[in-house]
C-alpha positions as CSV (number, residue, x, y, z in Angstrom):
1,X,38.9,99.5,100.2
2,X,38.4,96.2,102.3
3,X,39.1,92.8,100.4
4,X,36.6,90.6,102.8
5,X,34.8,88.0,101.1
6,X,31.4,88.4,101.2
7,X,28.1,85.8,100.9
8,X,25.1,86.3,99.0
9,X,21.6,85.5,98.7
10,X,20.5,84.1,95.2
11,X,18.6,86.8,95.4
12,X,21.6,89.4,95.8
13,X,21.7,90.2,99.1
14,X,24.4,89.8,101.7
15,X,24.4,87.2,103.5
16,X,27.2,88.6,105.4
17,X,31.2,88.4,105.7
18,X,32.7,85.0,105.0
19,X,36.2,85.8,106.7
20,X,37.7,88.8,107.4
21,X,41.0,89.4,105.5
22,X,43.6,91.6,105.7
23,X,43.4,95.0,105.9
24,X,45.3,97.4,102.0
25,X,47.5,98.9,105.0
26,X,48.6,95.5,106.2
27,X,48.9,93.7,103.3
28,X,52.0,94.2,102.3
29,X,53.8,92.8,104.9
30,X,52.0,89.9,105.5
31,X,52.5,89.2,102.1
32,X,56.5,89.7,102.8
33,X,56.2,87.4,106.2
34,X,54.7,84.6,104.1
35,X,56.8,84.9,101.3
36,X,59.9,84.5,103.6
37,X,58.5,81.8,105.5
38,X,57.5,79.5,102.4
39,X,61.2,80.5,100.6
40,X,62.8,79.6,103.8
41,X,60.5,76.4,104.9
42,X,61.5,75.2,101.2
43,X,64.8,75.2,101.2
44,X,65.3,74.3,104.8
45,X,62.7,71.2,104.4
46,X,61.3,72.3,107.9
47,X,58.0,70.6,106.7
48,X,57.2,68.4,103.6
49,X,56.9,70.7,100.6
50,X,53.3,69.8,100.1
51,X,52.6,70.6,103.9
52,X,54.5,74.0,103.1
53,X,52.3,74.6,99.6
54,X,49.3,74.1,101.6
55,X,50.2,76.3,104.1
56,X,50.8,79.0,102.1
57,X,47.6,78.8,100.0
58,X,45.6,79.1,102.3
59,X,47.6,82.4,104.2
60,X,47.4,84.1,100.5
61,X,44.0,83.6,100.0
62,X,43.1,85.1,103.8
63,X,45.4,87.7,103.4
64,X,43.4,88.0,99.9
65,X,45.8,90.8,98.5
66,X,43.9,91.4,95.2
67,X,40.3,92.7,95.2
68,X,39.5,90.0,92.7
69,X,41.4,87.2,91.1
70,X,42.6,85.6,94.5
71,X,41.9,82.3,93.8
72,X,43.0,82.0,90.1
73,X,46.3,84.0,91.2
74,X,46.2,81.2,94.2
75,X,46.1,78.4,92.0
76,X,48.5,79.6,89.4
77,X,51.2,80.1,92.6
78,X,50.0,76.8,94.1
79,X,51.7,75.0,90.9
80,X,54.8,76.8,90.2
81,X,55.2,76.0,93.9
82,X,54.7,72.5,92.8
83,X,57.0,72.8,90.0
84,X,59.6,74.3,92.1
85,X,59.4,71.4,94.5
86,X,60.4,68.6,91.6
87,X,56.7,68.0,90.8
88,X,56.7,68.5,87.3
89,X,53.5,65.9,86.9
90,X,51.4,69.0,87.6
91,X,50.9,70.8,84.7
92,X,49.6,67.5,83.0
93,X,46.7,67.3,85.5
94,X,44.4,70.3,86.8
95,X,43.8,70.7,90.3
96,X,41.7,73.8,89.3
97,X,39.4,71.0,87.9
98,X,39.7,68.9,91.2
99,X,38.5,71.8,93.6
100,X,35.8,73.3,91.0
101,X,33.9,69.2,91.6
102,X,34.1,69.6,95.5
103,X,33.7,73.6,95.6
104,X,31.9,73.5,98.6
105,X,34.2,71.2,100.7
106,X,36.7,73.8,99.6
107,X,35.2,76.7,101.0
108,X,34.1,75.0,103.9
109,X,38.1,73.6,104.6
110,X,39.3,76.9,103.7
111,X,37.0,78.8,105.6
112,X,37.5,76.8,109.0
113,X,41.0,76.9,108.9
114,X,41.1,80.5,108.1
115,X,38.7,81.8,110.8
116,X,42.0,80.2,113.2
117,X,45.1,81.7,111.2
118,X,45.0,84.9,113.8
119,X,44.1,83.3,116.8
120,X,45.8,81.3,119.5
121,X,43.8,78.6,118.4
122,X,45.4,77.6,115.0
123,X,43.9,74.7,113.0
124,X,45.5,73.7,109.9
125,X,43.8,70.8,110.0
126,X,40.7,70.8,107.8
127,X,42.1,73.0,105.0
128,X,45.2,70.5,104.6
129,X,43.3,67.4,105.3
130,X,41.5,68.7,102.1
131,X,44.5,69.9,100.3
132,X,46.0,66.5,100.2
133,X,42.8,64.5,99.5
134,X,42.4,66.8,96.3
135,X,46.0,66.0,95.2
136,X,44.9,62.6,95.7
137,X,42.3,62.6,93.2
138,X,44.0,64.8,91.1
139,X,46.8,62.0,90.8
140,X,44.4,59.4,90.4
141,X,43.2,61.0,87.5
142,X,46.6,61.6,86.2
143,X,47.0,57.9,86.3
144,X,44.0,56.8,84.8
145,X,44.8,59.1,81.6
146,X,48.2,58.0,81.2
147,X,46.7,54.0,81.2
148,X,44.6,55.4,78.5
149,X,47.2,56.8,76.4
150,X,49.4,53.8,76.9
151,X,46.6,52.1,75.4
152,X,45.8,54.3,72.4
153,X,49.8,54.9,71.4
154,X,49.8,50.6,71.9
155,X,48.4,50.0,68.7
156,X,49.4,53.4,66.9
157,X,52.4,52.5,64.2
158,X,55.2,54.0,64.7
159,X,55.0,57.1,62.1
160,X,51.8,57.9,64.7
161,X,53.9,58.0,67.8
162,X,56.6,60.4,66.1
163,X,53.7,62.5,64.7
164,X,52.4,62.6,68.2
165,X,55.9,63.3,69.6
166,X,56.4,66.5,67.3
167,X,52.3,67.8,68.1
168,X,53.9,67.3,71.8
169,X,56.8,68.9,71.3
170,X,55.5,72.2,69.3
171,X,51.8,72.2,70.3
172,X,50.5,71.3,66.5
173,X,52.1,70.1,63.8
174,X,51.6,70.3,60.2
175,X,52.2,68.1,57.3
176,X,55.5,69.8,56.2
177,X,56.2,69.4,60.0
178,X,55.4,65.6,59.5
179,X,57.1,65.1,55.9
180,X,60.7,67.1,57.8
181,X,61.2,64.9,61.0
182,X,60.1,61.5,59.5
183,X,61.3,61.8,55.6
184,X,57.7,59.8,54.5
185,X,56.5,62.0,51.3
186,X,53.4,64.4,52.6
187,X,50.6,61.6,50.3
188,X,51.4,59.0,53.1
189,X,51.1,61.8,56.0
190,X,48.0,62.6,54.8
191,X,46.7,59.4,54.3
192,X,48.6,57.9,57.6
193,X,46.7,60.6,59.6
194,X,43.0,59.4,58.3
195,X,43.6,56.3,59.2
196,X,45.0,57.2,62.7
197,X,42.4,59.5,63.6
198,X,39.9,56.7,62.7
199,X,41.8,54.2,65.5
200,X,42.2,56.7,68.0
201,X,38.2,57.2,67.9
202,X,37.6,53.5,68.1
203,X,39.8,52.9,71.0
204,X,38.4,56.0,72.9
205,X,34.5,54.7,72.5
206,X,35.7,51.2,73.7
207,X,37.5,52.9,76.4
208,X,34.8,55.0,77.5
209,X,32.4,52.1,77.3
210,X,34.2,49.8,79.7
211,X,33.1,49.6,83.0
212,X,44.1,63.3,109.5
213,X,47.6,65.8,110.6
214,X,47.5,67.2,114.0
215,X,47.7,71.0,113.5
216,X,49.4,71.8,116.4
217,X,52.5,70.8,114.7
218,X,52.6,73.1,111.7
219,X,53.8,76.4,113.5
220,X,53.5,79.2,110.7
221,X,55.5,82.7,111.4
222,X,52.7,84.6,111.5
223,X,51.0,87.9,113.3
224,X,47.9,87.4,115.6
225,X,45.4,90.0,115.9
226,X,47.0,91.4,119.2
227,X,50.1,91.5,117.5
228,X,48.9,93.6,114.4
229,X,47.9,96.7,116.8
């Protein structure tokens, strides 16, 4: 069964293939050529490690390996590669979020750079171009929240900040949880987190009411049409 991506009418018809990808019998290794050439471009440092992420989202979602779930799957990948590479800012900041506000200059990067891959005429250029501007805006974003939170935790007390600390830490934390790792008796937890939740509210409403890489360069190990056959 073919994995192409396909358009639509919002009336349901086909509007017709997007991009060809790979065919079930092929699959399998392309997904073994670009798993050796990112593991391999990594550790050598042949590219920049965000170059090399790029790259290799955009061969996985051509290749499109799954018959659905490609770009979730893509996503997910895209930040343990992150991870991998010493970002570890990325799981605090979704670039799932980024790319869902400027869907269609994703598809339209992605699908220019794509219709090249297999070709002599390779053009990484508007798929990365894109790439980096979204981690752009996802860092700015990043930014902006941690100013925020510096502001909030600013005028917390200091039993706030360690009750924040363990809700970090553990993903919740109760009032035994509280009472345990500060040694206040539970009344004063209870009483400590009214009064937070109160100041956190007030100091979000104020907050809230304030006012190009040449592609030539980037060779990628990879089979042209000619070569498949």
């Amino acid at each position: 069964m073919s994995n192409s991506v396909e358009a639509f009418t919002p009336e349901g018809e086909s509007a017709g293939f997007v991009f060809q990808t790979a065919s079930p019998f092929d699959t399998p290794r392309l997904m073994d050529e670009l798993i050796d050439w990112t593991n391999i471009a990594l550790r050598d440092k042949t590219l920049h490690s965000l170059l090399v992420i790029a790259i290799f989202t955009a061969v996985f979602l051509e290749i499109h390996p799954f018959q659905d779930g490609n770009g979730r799957l893509s996503r997910l990948l895209t930040t343990l590669l992150f991870l991998k590479s010493g970002y570890s800012s990325v799981p605090y900041s979704s670039l799932e979020s980024v790319i869902e506000a400027n869907k269609r200059s994703y598809y339209l990067a992605l699908r220019q750079t794509q219709g090249t891959i297999r070709t002599d005429a390779l053009d990484w250029q508007p798929w990365i171009t894109f790439f980096l501007k979204a981690l752009s805006e996802q860092k700015t974003k990043l930014k902006s929240r941690i100013k925020r939170d510096r502001i909030i935790l600013g005028d917390l007390p200091k039993l706030s900040v360690q009750i924040r600390e363990i809700a970090r830490e553990h993903g919740r934390v109760t009032d035994n949880d509280a009472v345990r790792a500060t040694g206040v008796s539970r009344n004063t937890i209870k009483d400590h987190k009214k009064a937070c939740t109160k100041m956190v509210i007030s100091n979000v409403m104020v907050q809230d009411a304030a006012p190009g890489i040449r592609s030539h360069n980037l060779q990628l190990p990879i089979t042209t049409e000619t070569d498949r056959h």
